[in-house]
VOGU-3710 file (C-alpha; in Angstrom, 3 decimals, decimal comma):
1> xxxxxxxxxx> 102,736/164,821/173,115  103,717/168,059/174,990  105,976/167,656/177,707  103,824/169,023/180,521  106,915/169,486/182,825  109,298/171,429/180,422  106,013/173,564/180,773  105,888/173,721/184,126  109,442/174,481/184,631  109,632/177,330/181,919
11> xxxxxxxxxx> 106,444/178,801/183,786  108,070/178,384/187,227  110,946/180,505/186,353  108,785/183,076/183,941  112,218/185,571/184,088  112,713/185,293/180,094  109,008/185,447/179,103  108,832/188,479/180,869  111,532/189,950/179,639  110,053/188,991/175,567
21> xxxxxxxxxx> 106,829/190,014/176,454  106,448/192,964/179,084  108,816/194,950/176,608  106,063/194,659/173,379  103,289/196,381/175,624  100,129/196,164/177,531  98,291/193,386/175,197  101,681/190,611/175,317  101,198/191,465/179,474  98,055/190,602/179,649
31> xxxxxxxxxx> 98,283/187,396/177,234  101,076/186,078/179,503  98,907/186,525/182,537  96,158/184,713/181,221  98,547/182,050/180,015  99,591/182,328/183,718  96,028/181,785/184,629  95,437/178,863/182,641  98,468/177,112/184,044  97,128/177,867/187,386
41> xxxxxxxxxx> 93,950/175,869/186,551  95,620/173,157/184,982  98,156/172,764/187,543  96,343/173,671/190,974  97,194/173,284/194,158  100,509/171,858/194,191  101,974/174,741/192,553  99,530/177,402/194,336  102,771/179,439/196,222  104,863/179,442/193,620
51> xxxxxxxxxx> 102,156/180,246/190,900  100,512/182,805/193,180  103,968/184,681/193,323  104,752/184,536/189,608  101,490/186,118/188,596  102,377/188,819/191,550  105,654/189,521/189,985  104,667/189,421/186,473  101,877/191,976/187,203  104,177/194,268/189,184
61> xxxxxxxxxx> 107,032/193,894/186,062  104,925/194,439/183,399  103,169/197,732/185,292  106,459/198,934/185,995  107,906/198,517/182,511  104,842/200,427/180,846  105,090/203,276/183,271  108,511/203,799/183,089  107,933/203,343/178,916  104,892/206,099/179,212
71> xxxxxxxxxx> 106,940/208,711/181,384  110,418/208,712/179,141  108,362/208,809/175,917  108,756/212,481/174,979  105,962/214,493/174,405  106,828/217,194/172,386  104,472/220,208/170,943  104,146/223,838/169,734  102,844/227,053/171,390  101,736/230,175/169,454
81> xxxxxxxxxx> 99,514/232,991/170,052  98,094/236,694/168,616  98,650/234,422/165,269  95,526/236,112/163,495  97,063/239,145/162,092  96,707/240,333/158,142  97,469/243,992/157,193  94,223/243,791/154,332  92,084/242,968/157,122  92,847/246,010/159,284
91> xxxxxxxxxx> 90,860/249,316/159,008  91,457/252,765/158,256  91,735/255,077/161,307  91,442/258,846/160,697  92,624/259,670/164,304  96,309/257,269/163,149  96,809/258,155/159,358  98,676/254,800/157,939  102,397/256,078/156,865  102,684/256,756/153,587
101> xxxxxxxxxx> 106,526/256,196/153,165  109,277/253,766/154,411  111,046/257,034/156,531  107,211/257,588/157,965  106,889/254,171/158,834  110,750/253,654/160,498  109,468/257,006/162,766  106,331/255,949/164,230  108,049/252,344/165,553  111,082/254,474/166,791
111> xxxxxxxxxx> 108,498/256,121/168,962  107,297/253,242/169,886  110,590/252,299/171,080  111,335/255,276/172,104  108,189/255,293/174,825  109,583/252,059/176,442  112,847/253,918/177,396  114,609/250,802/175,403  117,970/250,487/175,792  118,305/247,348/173,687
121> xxxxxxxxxx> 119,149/247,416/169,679  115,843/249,375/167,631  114,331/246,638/165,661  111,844/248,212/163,943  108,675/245,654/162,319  109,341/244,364/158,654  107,016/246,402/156,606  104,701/246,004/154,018  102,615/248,325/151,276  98,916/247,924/152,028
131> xxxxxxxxxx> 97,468/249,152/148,946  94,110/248,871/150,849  94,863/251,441/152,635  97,422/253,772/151,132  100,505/252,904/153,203  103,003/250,952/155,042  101,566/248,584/157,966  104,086/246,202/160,141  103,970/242,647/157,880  102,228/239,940/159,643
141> xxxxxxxxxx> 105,241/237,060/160,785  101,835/234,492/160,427  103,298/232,299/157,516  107,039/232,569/158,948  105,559/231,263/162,261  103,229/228,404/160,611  105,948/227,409/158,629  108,488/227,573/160,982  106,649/225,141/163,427  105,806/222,630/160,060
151> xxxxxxxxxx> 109,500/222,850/159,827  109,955/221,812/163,595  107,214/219,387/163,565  108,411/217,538/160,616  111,976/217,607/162,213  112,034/216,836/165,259  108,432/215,673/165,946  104,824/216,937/167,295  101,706/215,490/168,764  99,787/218,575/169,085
161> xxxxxxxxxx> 100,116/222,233/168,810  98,230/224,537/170,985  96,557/227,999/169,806  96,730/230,530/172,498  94,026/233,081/171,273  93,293/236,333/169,538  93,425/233,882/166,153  91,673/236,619/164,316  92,422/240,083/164,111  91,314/242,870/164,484
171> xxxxxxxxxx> 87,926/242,023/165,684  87,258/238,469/165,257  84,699/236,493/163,524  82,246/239,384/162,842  78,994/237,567/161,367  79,071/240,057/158,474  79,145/243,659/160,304  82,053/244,860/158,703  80,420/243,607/155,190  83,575/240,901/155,424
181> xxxxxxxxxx> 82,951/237,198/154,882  83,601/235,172/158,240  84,179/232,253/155,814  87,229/234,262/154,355  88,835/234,980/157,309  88,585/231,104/158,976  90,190/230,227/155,455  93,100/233,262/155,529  94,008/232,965/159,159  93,495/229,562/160,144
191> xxxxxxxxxx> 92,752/226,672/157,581  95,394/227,875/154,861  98,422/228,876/157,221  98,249/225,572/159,978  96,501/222,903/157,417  99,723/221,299/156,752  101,053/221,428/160,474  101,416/217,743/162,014  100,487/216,192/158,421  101,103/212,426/158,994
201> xxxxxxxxxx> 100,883/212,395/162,984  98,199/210,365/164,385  95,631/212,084/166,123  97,460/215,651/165,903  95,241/218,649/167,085  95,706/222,164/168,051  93,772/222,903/171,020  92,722/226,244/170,585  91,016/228,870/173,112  89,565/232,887/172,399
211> xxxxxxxxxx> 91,582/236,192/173,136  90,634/239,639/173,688  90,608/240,185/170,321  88,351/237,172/169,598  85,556/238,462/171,449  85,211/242,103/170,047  81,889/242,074/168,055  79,377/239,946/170,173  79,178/236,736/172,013  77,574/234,953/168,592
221> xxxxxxxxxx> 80,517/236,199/166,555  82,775/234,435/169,232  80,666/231,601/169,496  80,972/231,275/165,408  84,635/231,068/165,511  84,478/228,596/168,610  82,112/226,301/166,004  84,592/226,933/163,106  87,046/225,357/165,412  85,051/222,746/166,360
231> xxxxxxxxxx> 84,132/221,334/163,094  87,628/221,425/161,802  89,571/217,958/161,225  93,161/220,058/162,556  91,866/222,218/165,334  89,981/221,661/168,771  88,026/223,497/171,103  85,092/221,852/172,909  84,073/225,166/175,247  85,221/228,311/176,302
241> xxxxxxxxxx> 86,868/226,606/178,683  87,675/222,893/178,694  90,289/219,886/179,994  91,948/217,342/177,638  94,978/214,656/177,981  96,131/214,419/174,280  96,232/210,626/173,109  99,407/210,754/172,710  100,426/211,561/176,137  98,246/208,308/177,503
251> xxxxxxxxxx> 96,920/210,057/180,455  100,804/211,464/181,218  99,803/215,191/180,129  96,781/217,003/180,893  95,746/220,394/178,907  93,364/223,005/181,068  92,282/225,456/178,700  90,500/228,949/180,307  89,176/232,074/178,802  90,815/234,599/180,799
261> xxxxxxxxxx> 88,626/237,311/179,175  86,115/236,378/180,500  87,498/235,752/183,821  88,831/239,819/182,699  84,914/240,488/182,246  83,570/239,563/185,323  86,105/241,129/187,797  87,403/245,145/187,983  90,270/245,659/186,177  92,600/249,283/185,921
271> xxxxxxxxxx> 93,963/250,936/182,828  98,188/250,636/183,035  99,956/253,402/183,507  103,765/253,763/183,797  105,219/257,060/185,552  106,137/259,712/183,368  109,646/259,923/184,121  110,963/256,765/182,394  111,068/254,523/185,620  109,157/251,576/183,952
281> xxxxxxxxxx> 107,376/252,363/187,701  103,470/251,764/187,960  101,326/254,596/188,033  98,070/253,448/187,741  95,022/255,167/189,404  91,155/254,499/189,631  90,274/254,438/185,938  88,964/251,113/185,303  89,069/249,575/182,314  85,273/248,658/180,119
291> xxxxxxxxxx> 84,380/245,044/179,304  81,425/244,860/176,863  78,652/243,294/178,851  78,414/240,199/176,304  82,121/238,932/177,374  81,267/238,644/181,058  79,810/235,725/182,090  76,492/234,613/181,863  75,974/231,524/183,655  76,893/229,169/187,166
301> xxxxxxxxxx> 78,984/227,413/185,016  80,830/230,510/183,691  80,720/232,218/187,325  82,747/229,119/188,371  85,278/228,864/186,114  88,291/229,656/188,810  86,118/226,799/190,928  86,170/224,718/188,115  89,993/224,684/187,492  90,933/224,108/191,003
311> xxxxxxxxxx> 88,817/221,176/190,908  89,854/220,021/187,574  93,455/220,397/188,391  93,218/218,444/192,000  91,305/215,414/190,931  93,503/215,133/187,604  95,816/212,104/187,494  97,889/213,143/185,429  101,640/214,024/186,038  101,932/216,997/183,963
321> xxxxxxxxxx> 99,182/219,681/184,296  99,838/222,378/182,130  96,936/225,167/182,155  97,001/227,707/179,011  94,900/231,051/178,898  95,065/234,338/176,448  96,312/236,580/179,351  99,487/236,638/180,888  100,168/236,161/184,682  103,456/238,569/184,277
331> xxxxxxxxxx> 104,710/240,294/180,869  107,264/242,674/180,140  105,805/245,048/177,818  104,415/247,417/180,380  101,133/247,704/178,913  99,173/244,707/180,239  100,405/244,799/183,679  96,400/245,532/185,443  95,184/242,840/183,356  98,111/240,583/185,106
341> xxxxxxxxxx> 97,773/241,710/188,254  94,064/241,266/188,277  94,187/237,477/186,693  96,853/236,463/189,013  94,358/237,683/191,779  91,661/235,095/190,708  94,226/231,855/189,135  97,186/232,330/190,870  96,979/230,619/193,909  94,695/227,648/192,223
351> xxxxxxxxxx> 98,219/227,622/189,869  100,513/227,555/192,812  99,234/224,910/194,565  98,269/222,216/191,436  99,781/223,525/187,910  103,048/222,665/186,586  103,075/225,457/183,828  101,153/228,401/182,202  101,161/229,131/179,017  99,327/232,485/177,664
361> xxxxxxxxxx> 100,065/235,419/174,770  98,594/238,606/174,240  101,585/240,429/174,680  103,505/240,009/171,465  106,543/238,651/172,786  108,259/235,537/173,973  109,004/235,643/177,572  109,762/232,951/180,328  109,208/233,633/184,052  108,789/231,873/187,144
371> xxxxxxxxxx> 106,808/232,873/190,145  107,997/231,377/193,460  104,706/231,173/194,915  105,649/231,809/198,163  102,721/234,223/199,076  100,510/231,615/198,347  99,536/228,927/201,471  99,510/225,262/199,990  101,564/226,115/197,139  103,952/223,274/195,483
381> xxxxxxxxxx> 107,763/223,766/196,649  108,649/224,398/193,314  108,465/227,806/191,067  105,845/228,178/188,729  106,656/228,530/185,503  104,887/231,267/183,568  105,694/231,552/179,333  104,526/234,041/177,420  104,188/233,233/173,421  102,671/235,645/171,496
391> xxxxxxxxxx> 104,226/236,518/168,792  102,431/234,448/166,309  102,255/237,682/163,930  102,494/240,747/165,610  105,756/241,777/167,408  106,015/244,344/170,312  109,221/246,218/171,797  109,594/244,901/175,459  110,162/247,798/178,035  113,665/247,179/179,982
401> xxxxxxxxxx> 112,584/249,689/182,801  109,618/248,184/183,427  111,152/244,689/183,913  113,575/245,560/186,069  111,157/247,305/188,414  108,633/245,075/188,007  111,162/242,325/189,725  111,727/244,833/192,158  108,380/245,708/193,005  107,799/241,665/193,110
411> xxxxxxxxxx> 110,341/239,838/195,220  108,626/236,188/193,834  108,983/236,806/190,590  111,950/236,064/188,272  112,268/237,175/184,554  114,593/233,905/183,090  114,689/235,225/179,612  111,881/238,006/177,540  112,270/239,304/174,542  110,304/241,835/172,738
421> xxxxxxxxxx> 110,717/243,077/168,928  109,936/239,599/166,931  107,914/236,568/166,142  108,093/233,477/166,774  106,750/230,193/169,182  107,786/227,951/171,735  108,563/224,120/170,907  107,604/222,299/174,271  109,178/218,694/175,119  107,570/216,983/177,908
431> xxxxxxxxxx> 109,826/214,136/178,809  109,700/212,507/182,419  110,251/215,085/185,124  111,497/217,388/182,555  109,955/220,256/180,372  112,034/221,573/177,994  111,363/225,108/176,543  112,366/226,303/173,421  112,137/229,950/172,379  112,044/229,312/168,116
441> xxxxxxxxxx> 112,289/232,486/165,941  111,993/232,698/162,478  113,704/234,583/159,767  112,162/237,936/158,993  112,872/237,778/154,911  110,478/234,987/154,718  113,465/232,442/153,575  111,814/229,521/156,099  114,850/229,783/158,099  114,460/229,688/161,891
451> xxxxxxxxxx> 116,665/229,730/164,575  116,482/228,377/168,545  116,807/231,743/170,295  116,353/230,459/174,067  116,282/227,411/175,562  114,839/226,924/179,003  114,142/223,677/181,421  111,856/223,219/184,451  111,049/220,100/186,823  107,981/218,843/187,072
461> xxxx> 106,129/220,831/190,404  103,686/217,877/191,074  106,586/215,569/192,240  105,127/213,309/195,130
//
């Protein structure tokens, strides 16, 4: 017969059942409080206080023990963009003849270097022999990227990856114009290079959004890769824009994707221009730079977009709130500084005042700023964090004049670390209050070797 008051005893002093059960999870809570519950019918009123305070503390233990599990289980995931990038794929340009020698080729990215007044080492692009097109092009760092994250991923760990645009160069999915196979290029530039990244991890996903690039032929060839995406088991991309908390992050970690060329399209934009003299000062005038009418958007929906994030960002739950978009809010390369200036117009102050991190590319470089928000009214206390990782493929010299003046020019901005002149991604570990930032670049000879170039770490803004 069971001995109805060793029961009652054990459940009137509950301390080592919760400390068996509360530790194994949600389900062994909510057993126990059943249990609790059935107790409480079988032994009723006599034991109502005491009963009535156990179940009180056992709820409050067991929600405080899966909290605190869910905010120090690291989160940890990769960030690449301008990824799409294959020397066969580009096209002959009779204005730019393709070098036809090494010496050639060493010349025209000494000018480049040479036009951003850099100061730093020359590091010109590894090369490679296009036959194609009858010369030397700058290799693409694609595969030294992909398999540099694998590497990281199967390392150290991954539960998503995120894919911050312009996946297919030089025009995007083109729906045949070019007389090139769309089908080709998903398989060269996306299924073949990331198939293998996050092999093995439950629910792993790369949540992927369009770049400039992406939307060069039409709004149908866009739309094609956006379906591509969609109907592939690795990648994800539900809309043009879109909001997601990756299962792994149980509600901790919420992803705002935007397409910032769009947001480009329907707003007036200037052409960069940097004085003459070497300053790195801006010169820009009243030339404006020419969206295609397609890009611009078409709907309410679209219209709202800026609407739409503020929203989506101050109703979110979540503790981290990380938005991600093609463009960069700040850059050092000093040729995508109107495109900046004109996106932080519309999505800075929505940033400021909710976001705990952007993430963009386009400029071919990795790069970590913060902006204090401090001309912004409502903004969070903290700096925002603002990380530039695009050097999935293509590399770009930064432009040391232009960053310096650029933080001169902008007393709320800080440049923490940029640099130009390589490939690479950023390995992102989400752990508590803390985001850890990793600057990973791989080895140019191909040899899968990779080293940790920067590392960077930032509170959490949305602190209450």
């Amino acid at each position: 017969m069971t001995d109805r008051r060793h029961d009652r005893d054990n459940f009137m002093n509950p301390r080592g059942r919760l400390q068996s059960n509360c530790h194994i999870g949600q389900v062994a809570c909510g057993v126990t409080i059943v249990r609790l519950l059935l107790q409480f019918v079988t032994y009723r009123a006599p034991y109502m206080p005491s009963i009535t305070r156990a179940c009180s503390g056992l709820f409050l233990l067991c929600y405080f023990t899966l909290s605190v599990q869910a905010q120090e289980t690291p989160l940890r995931f990769a960030v690449f963009g301008d990824s799409g990038y294959i020397p066969a794929y580009e096209d002959a340009d009779a204005s730019e003849p393709v070098p036809t020698t090494v010496e050639a080729y060493l010349a025209e990215q000494h000018e480049a270097w040479e036009k951003r007044h850099n100061n730093s080492e020359f590091r010109p692009a590894p090369n490679v022999f296009e036959s194609t097109l009858g010369g030397f092009l700058p290799a693409s760092g694609l595969y030294p990227v992909a398999w540099s994250m694998q590497d990281r991923c199967n390392q150290q760990g991954c539960e998503f990856a995120v894919m911050l645009g312009d996946n297919i160069y030089p025009d995007g999915a083109t729906l045949g114009a070019d007389t090139r196979f769309d089908s080709r290029r998903y398989t060269d530039m996306l299924h073949r290079p990331f198939r293998d990244l996050g092999n093995g991890v439950a629910d792993f996903t790369i949540y992927s959004m369009l770049g400039n690039h992406d939307w060069h032929t039409s709004r149908e060839s866009a739309m094609s890769q956006m379906l591509y995406l969609q109907a592939h088991p690795k990648f994800s991309m539900p809309g043009y824009f879109y909001r997601v908390s990756p299962p792994a992050s149980k509600g901790q970690v919420e992803l705002f994707v935007i397409d910032t060329e769009m947001l480009l399209a329907g707003t007036t934009v200037y052409k960069d221009k940097l004085a003459a003299d070497g300053s790195g000062r801006e010169a820009s005038d009243d030339e404006r730079e020419v969206f295609p009418a397609y890009i611009a958007p078409r709907n309410a929906e679209e219209r709202n977009m800026v609407g739409w994030l503020e929203n989506a960002l101050a109703e979110s739950t979540a503790r981290w709130k990380i938005v991600l978009g093609h463009h960069a809010l700040w850059s050092g390369g000093g040729s995508k500084f109107e495109k900046a200036r004109a996106l932080r117009k519309l999505i800075l102050p929505t940033l400021c005042r909710h976001a705990d991190a952007y993430f963009s590319g386009d400029d071919h470089m990795l790069e970590i700023y913060t902006d204090s928000c401090a001309q912004v009214e409502g903004a969070l206390s903290e700096p925002l964090p603002t990380l530039v990782s695009g050097a999935g493929a293509k590399w770009r010299p930064h432009h040391p004049a232009f960053i310096a003046e650029q933080e001169k020019t902008y007393p709320e901005l800080t440049t923490v670390w940029s640099r130009g002149s390589t490939w690479g991604f950023m390995y992102v570990v989400v752990e508590g209050d803390a985001m850890q930032i990793e600057a990973v670049v791989p080895a140019t000879d191909f040899s899968r070797q990779s080293r940790v170039e920067h590392t960077a770490t930032f509170r959490r803004r949305n602190r209450d």
